[in-house]
Backbone as CSV, one residue per row, in Angstrom:
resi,resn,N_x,N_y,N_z,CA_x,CA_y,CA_z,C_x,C_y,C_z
1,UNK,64.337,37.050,-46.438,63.883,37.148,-47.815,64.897,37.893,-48.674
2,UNK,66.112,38.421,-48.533,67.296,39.077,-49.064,66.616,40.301,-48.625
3,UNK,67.995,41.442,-48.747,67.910,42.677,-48.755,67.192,42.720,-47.022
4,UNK,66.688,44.112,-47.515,65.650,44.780,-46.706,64.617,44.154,-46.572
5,UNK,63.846,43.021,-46.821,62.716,41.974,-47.275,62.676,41.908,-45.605
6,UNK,61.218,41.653,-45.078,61.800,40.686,-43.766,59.919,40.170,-44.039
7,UNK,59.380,39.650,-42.855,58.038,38.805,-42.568,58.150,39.103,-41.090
8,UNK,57.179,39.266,-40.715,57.204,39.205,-39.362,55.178,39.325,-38.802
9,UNK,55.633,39.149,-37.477,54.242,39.001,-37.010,53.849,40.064,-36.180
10,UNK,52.802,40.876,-35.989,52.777,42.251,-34.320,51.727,41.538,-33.291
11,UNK,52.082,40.778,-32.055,50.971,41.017,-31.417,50.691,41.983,-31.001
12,UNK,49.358,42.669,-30.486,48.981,43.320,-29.599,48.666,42.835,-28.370
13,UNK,49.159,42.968,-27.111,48.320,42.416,-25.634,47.368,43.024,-25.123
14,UNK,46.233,42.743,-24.230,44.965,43.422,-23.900,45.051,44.124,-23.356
15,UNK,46.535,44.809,-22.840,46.592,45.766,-21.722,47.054,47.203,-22.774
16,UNK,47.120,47.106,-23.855,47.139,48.114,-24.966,46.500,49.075,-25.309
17,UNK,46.980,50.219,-24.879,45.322,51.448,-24.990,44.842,51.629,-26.365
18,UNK,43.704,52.048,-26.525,43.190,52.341,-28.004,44.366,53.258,-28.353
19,UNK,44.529,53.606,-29.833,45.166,54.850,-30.300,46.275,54.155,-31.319
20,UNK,46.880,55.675,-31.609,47.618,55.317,-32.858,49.090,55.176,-32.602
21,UNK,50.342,54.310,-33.438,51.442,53.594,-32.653,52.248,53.659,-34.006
22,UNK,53.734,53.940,-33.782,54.598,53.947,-34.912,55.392,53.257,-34.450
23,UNK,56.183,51.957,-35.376,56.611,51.076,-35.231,57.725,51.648,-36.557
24,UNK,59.376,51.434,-35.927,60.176,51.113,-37.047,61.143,49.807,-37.148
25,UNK,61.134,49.277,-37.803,61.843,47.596,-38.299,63.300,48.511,-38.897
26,UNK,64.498,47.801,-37.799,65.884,48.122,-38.536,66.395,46.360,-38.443
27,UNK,67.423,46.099,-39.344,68.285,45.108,-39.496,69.125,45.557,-38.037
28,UNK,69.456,44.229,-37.118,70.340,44.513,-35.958,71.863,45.237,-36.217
29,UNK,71.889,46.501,-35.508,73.415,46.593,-35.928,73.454,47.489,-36.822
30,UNK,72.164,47.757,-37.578,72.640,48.679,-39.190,71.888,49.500,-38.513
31,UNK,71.895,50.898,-39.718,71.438,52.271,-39.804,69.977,51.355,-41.510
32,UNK,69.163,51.954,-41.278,68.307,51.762,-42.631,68.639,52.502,-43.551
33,UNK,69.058,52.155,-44.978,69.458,53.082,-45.725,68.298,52.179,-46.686
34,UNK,67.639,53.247,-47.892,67.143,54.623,-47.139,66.719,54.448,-45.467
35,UNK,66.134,55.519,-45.478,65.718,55.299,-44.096,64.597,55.507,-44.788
36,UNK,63.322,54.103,-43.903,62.184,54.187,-44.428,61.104,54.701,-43.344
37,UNK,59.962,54.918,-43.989,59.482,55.611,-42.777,58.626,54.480,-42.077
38,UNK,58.303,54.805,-40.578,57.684,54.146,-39.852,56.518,53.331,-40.043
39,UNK,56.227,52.456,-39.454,54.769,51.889,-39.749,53.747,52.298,-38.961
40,UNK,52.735,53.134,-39.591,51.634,53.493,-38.450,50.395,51.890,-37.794
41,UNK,50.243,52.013,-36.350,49.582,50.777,-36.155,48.534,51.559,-35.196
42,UNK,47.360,51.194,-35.956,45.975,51.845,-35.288,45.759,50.349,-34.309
43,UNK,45.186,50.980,-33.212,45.098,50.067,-32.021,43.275,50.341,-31.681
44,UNK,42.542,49.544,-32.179,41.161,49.809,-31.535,40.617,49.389,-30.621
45,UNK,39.688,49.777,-29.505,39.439,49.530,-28.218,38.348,48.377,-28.382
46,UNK,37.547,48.375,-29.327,36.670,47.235,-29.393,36.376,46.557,-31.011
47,UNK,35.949,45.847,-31.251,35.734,45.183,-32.580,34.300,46.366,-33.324
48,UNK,33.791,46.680,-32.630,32.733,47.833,-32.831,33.184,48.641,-33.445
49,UNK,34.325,49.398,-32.987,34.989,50.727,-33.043,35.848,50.799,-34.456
50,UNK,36.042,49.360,-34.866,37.446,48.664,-35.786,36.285,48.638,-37.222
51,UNK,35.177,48.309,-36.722,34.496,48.274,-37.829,33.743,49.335,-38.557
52,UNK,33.345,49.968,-37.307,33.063,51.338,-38.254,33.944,52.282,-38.497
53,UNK,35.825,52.139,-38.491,36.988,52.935,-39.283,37.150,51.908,-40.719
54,UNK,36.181,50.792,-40.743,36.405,49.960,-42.147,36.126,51.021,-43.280
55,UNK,37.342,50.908,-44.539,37.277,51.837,-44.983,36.350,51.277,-46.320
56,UNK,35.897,49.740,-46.514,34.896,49.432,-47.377,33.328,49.954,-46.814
57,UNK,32.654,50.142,-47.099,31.264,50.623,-46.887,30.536,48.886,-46.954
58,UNK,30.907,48.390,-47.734,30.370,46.970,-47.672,30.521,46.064,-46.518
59,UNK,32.051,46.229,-46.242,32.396,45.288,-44.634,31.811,46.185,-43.647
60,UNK,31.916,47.377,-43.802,31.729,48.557,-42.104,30.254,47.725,-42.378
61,UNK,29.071,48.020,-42.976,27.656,48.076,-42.651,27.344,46.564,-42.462
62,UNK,27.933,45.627,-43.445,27.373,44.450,-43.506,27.851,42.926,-42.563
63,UNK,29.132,43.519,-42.371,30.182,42.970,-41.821,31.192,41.216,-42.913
64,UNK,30.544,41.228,-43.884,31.193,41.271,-44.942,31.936,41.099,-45.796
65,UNK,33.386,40.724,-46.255,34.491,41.068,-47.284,33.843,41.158,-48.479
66,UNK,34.428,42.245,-48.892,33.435,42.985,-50.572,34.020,41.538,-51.365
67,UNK,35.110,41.026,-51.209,35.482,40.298,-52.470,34.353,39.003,-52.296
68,UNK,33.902,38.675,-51.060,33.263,37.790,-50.776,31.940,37.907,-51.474
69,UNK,31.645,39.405,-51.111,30.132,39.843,-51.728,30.113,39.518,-53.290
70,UNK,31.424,40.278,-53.779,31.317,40.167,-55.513,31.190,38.506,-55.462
71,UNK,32.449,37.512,-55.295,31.629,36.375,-55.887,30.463,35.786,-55.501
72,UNK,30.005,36.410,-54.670,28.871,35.242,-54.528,27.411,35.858,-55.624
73,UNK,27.749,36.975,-56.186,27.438,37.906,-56.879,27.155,37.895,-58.419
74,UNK,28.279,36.832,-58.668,28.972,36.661,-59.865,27.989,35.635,-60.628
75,UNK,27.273,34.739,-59.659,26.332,33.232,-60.365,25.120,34.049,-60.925
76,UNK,24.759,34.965,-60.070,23.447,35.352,-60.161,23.212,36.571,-61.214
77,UNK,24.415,36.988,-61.344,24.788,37.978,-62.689,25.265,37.164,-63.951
78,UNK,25.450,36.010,-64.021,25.481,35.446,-64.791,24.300,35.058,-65.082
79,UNK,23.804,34.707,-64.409,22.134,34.118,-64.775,20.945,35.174,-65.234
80,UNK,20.919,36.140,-64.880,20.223,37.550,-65.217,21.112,37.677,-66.462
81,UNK,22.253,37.909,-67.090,22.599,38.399,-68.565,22.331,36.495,-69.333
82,UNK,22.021,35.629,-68.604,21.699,34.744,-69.877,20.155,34.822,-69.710
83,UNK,19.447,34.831,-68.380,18.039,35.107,-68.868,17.446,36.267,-70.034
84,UNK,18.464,37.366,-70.073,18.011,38.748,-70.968,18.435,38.386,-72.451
85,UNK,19.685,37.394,-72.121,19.926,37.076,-73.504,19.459,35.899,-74.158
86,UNK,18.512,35.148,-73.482,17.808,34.123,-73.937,15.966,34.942,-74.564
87,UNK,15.476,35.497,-73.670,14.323,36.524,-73.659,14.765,37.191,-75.265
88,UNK,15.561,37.801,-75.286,15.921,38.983,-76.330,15.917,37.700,-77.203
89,UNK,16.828,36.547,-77.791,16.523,35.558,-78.365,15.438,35.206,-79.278
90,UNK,14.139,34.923,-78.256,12.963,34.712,-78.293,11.878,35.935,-79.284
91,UNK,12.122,37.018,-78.397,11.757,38.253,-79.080,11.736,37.864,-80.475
92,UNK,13.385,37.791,-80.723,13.864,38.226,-82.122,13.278,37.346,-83.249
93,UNK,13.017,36.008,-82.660,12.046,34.789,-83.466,10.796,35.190,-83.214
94,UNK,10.132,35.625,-82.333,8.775,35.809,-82.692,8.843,37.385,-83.601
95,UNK,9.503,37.652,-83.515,9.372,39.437,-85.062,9.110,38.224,-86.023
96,UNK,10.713,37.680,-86.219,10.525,37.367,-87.525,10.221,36.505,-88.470
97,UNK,9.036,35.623,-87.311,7.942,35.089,-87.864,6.980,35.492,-88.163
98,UNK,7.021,36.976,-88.051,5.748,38.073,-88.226,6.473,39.081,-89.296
99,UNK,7.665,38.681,-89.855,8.445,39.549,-90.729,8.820,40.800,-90.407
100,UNK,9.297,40.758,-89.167,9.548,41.905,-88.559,11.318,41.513,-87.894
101,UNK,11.801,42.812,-87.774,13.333,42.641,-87.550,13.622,44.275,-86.824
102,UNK,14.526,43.777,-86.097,14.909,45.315,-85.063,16.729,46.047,-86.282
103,UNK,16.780,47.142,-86.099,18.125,47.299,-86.662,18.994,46.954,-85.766
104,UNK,20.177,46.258,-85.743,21.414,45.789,-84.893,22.393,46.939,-85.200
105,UNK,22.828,47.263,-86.510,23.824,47.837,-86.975,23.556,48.847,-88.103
106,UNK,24.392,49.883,-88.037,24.203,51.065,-89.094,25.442,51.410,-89.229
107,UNK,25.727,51.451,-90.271,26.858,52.272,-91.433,26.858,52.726,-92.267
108,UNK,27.992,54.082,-92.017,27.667,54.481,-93.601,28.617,54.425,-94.728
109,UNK,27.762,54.162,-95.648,28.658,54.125,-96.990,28.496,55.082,-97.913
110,UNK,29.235,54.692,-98.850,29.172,55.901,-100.266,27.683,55.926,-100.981
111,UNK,27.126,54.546,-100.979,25.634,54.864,-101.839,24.683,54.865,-100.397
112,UNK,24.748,55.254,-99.031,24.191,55.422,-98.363,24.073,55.187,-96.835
113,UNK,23.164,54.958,-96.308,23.005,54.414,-94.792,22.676,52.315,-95.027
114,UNK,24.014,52.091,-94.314,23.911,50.334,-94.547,23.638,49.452,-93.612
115,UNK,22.301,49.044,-93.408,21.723,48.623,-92.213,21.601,47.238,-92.133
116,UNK,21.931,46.858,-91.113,21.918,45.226,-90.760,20.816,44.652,-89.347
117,UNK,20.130,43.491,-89.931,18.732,43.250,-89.100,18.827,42.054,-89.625
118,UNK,17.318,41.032,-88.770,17.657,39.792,-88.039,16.861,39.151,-89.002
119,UNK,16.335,39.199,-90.404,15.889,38.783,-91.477,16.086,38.372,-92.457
120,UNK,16.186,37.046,-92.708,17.236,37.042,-93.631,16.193,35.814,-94.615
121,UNK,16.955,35.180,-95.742,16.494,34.071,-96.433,15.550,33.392,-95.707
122,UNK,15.637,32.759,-94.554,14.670,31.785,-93.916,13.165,32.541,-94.078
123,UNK,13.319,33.616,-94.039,12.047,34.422,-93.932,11.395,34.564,-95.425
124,UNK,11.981,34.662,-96.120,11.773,35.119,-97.934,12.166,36.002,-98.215
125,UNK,13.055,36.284,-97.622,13.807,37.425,-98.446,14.860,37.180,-99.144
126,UNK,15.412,38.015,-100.058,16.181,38.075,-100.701,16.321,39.276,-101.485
127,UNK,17.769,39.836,-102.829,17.980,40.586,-102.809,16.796,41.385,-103.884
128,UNK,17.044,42.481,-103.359,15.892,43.676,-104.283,14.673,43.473,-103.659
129,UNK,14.822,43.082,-102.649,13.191,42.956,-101.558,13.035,44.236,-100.968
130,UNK,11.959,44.912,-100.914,12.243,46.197,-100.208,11.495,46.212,-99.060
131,UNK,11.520,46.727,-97.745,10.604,46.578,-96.545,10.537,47.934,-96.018
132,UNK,9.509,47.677,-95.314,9.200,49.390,-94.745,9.806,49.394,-93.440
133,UNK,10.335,50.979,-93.272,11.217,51.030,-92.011,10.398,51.846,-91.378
134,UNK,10.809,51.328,-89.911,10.049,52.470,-88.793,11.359,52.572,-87.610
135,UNK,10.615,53.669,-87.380,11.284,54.414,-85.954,10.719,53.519,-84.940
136,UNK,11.815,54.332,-83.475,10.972,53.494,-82.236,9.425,54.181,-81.496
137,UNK,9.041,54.545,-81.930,7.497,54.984,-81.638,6.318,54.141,-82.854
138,UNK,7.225,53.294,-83.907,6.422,52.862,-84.996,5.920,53.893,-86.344
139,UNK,6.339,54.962,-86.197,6.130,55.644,-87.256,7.035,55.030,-89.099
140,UNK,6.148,55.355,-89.953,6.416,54.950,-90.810,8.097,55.764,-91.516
141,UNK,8.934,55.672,-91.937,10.324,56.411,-92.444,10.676,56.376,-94.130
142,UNK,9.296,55.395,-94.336,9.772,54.819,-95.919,10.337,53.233,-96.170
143,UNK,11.010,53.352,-97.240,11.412,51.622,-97.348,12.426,51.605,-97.887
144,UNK,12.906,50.509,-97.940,14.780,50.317,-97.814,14.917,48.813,-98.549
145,UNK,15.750,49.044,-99.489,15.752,47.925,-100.358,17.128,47.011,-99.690
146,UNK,16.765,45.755,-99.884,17.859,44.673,-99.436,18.941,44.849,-100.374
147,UNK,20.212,44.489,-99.901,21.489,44.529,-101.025,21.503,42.746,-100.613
148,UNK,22.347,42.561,-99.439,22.663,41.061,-99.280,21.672,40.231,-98.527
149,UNK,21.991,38.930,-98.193,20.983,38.231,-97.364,21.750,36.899,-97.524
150,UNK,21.670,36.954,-95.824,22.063,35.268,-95.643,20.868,34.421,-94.818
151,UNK,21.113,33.186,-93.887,20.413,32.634,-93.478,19.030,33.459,-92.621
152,UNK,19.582,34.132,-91.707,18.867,34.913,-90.978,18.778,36.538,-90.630
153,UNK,19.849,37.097,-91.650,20.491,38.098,-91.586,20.412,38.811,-92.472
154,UNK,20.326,39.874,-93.156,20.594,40.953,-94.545,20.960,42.178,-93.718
155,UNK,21.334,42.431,-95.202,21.627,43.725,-95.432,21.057,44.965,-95.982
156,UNK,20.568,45.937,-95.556,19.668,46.592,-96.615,20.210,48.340,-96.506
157,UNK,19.927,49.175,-98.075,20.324,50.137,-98.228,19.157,51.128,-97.801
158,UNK,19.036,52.186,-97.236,18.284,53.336,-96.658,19.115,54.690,-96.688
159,UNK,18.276,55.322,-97.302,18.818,56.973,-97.720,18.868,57.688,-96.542
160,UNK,19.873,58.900,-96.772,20.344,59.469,-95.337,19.259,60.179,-94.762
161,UNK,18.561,60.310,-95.654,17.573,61.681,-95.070,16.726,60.076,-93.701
162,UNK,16.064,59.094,-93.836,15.408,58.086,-93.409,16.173,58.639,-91.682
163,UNK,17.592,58.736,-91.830,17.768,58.802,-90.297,18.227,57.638,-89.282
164,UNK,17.860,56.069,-90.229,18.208,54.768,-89.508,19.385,54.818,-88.645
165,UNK,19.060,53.809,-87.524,20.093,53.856,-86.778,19.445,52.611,-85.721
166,UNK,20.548,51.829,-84.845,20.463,51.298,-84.315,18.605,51.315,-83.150
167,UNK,17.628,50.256,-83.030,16.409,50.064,-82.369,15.444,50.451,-83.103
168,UNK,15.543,51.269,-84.813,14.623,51.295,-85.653,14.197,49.992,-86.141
169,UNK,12.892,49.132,-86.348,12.870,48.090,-87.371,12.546,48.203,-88.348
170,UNK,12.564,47.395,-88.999,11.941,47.164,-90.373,10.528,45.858,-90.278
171,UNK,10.176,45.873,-91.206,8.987,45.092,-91.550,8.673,44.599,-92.761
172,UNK,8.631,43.396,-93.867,8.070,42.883,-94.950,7.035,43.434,-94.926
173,UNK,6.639,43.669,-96.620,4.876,44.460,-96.972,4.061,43.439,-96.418
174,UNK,2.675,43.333,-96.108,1.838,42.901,-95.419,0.924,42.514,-96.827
C-alpha cells in the first residue's frame, strides 16, 4: 500500500494459551522509523470469556452489533415521530374548530410580547380580533389583540406583564 501501509492477516492456532501477546510488523531488512509501538493481541480461551471483555454493553449482554441494533431501530422511530406528529396534527384541528389554538412561538418586540398560534382566517379571524389567553392549567391571563393573519396562522400582540410563552393558548370569545 506505499510507505509503512501494509494488510495483513493473524491467525491464531488452538494450541494458543488465553492471555495477552505483542506483536511488532517491521519492513524485511529495515529498522522502523519511527519506531512504532507494538500491537497488543488479547487471546481468549472461550467465545464466553471474549464476550463478556465486549466493550459495547449492547453486544456483551445481547450478543448483538449495536450498529445492527440502531438500524433496525431506525423504522420504528420513524414511525413513533410520524404517529406523534400526525396525533399532534389532529389535536391542532380539533382546537381550532372549537376556536382554540396552542402558542407555537413568542417574541419580543418593541410594542410588546409577539405571539404566533394555529388560528388563522379559516377560522374568522382577522385583524383587531381580540381572544382570551390562558396559561397551561387554563387560567384566564387576559386578551391579546391580533396584528396579522393568514390562512391558518396569526399573529397576535400580548403585554409583558400576561407572561405568554410557548404551550399557553388562546381562545375566540364564546
Amino acid at each position: 500500500m506505499g510507505g509503512y501501509l501494509w494488510r495483513g492477516r493473524l491467525v491464531i492456532g488452538p494450541e494458543t494459551r488465553p492471555g495477552l501477546y505483542s506483536l511488532k510488523v517491521l519492513a524485511p531488512g529495515k529498522a522502523a522509523t519511527p519506531p512504532f509501538p507494538p500491537f497488543q493481541i488479547r487471546v481468549f480461551g472461550d467465545p464466553g470469556t471474549y464476550r463478556r471483555n465486549l466493550s459495547s454493553l449492547i453486544e456483551r449482554y445481547s450478543g448483538f452489533a449495536p450498529w445492527g441494533v440502531a438500524a433496525s431501530a431506525f423504522i420504528p422511530v420513524i414511525g413513533f415521530f410520524s404517529l406523534v406528529f400526525l396525533l399532534s396534527q389532529k389535536i391542532d384541528s380539533l382546537l381550532a374548530q372549537e376556536g382554540k389554538a396552542e402558542i407555537y412561538r413568542v417574541r419580543q418586540t418593541d410594542q410588546g410580547i409577539e405571539i404566533s398560534f394555529g388560528l388563522g382566517r379559516d377560522q374568522g379571524l382577522e385583524e383587531g380580533t381580540r381572544l382570551n389567553l390562558f396559561d397551561e392549567k387554563g387560567q384566564s391571563l387576559g386578551t391579546v389583540e391580533v396584528r396579522s393573519v393568514a390562512a391558518r396562522d396569526a399573529v397576535a400582540l400580548a403585554a409583558e406583564e400576561q407572561g405568554a410563552r410557548p404551550g399557553y393558548w388562546l381562545a375566540k370569545f364564546s
